[in-house]
N, C-alpha and C positions, 0 to 999 in steps of 0.2 A: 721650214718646218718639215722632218721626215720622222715618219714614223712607221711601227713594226705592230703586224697584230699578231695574237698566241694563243692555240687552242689545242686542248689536251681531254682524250676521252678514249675509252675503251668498249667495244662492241655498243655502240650509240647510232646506229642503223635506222634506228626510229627516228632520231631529230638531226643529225647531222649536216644535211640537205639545208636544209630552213638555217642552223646555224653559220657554215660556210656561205651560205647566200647572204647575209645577214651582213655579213663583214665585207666581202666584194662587194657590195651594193655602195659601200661607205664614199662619199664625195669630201674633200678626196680621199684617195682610195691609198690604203699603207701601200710602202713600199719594197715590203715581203710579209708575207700571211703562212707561218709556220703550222701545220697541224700535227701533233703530234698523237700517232696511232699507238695507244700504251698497250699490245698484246690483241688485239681486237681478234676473236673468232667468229664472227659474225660478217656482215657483209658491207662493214665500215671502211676495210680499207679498199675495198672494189671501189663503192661509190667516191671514196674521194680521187681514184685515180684520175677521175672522169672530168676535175678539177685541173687545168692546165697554168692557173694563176695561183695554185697552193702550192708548199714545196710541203711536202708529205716525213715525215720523220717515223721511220718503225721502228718500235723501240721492245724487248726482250726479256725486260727485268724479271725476275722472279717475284713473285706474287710475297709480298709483308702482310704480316697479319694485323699492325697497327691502321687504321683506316687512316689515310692522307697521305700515306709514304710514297706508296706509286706515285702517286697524283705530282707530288710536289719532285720526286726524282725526273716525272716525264716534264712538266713545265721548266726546271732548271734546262733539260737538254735541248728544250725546245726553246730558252732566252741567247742561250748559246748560239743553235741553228742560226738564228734570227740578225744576233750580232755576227755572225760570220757572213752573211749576205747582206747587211746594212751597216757596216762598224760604227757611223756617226749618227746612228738614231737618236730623237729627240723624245719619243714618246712609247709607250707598249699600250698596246690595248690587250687587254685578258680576257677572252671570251671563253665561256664555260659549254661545254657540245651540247646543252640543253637550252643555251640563250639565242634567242633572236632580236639584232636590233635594227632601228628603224634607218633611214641613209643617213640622216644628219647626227645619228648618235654622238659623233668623234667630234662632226665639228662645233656641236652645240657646247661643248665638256671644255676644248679646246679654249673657246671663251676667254671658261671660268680660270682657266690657267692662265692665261693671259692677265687677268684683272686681277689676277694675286701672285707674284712672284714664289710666295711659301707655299700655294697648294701642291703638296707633291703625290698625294693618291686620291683620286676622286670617282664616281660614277651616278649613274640615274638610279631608278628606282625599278623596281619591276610592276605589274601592274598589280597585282594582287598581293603586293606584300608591303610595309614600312620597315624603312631602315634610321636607326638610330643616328641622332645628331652625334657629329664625329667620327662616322663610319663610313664607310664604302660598301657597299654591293659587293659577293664576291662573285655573283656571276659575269657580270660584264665593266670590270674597271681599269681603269690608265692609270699608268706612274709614269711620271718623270724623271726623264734619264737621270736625274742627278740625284733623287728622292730613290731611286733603286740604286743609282750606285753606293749610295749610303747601307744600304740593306742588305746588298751584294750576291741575295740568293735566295731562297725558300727554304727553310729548316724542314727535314724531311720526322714529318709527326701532325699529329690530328691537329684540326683548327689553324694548319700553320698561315691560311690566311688574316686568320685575326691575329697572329704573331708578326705577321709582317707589316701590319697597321699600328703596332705597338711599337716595334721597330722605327718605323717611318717616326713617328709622334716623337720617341725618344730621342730621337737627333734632329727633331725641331720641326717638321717639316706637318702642315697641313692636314688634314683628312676629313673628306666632306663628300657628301652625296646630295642632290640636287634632284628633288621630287618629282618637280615640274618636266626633269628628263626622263622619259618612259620607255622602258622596252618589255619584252618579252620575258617570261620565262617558263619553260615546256614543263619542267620538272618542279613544280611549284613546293619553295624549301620549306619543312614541317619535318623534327624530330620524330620521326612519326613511332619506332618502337623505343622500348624501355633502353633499349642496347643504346643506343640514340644519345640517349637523356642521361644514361650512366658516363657515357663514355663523354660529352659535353662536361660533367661534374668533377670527371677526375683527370680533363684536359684543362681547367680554369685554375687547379689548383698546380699543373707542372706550368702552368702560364708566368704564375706570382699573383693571382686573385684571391684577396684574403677571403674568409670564410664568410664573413662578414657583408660581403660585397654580392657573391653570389644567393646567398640567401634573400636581399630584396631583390635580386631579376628575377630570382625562383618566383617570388610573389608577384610579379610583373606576367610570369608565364603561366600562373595557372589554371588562366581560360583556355591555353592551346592545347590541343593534342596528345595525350591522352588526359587529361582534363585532371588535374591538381597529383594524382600519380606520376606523369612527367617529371615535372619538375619538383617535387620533392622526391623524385629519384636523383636528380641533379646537385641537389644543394646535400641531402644525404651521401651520397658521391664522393664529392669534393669534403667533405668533413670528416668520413671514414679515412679515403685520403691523407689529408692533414695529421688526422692521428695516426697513422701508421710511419708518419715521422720519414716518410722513402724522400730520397735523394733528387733536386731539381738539377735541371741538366744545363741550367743558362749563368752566364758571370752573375756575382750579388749584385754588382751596379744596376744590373738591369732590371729584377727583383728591387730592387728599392725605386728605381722608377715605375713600377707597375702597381705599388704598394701607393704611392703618391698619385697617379694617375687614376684607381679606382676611389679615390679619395674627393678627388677635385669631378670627376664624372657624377659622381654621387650629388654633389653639389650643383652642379650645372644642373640636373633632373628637380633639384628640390626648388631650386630658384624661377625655373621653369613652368610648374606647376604653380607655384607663388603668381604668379604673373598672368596663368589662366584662371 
């Protein structure tokens, strides 16, 4: 078993520390720890010099105005890094510069890999949040080499974590999160402005989330943050959206899998409930 961990963060000076500790701490321990510094002006990439067991990646990019592009242009270069000093890795762990987890995180996950041949992306929980059956955490989770190499990369656009859980799903493979595994998280995730919540709404609909689908999460979120304005910023969003008829950017195959897939989610929730 060898595996590679991946962190990716920009002027993160405030939790960086506690995150790279987080991951060296891990028994055992990967067998390269990428971090990748996306532009940091702050005193991020001083402190990770100071890290002898990170391989440090700086990276240049010009600043996107779409939220996620960076992010997912610097974790691409940073899978790359990773695979050039480990070629025959078996596993990635994703830590987010905001996450801290505890030593057995990797090996508790590990496990669950093990007892299931199909689980190809999985993670714990953090402590102050629920993640949905079927999901992953995207602050702190593992894919399997072979579950990524199906996936082959991060689409650079908002949410493209939950595109690469859609991904993984669609060519068969697993995806589960596991309560009882707990970690950190500094940045506790909450859409917290309107910008947030708009740009959630008209990321679900370049996803393939029919209109239909987001409007009962909308009603799911209307306790969070900004308290029923949120998310019916969201589901308004995503409908405005739809009616402006604008152009998805992924194969129809895939659209018709995501079309089927919030289909059958929707059912697993009803059946769910049935049962409590």
């Amino acid at each position: 078993m060898r595996y590679v961990a991946l962190t990716s963060g920009r002027n993160e000076e405030r939790f960086i520390r506690q995150t790279v500790e987080g991951v060296l701490s891990q028994r055992p321990a990967p067998e390269a720890y990428v971090v990748v510094d996306d532009g940091s002006v702050d005193k991020t990439g001083e402190m990770l010099s100071e890290y002898q067991e990170v391989t440090v990646l700086r990276l240049g990019n010009p600043r996107h105005s779409t939220r996620g592009v960076n992010l997912a242009w610097a974790l691409n270069a940073g899978v790359k890094r990773a695979t050039e000093l480990v070629p025959d890795w078996e596993y990635l762990l994703k830590v987010d510069a905001d996450s801290v987890l505890p030593p057995d995180y990797f090996n508790r996950l590990l496990r669950r890999f093990e007892e299931n041949p199909r689980l190809g992306v999985t993670s714990g929980t953090p402590y102050d949040e629920n993640v949905w059956r079927g999901r992953a955490s995207d602050g702190a989770k593992i894919y399997r080499r072979a579950c990524w190499d199906s996936i082959k990369h991060f689409v650079p656009c908002n949410a493209f974590d939950t595109l690469a859980l859609l991904q993984a799903k669609r060519y068969g493979w697993v995806v589960e999160s596991f309560p009882e595994i707990k970690y950190t998280q500094l940045r506790t995730w909450r859409r917290g402005s309107l910008n947030r919540w708009i740009l959630s709404g008209r990321s679900r609909y370049y996803m393939g989330f029919p209109t239909w689908h987001t409007f009962l999460v909308a009603l799911v979120y209307l306790v969070d943050r900004p308290w029923v304005l949120g998310s019916t910023s969201m589901f308004l969003a995503h409908l405005v959206t739809a009616l402006g008829g604008l152009d998805k950017p992924f194969p129809a195959e895939y659209y018709e899998f995501a079309r089927k897939y919030a289909m059958w989610e929707t059912m697993e929730r009803l059946h769910e409930r049935r049962l409590t």
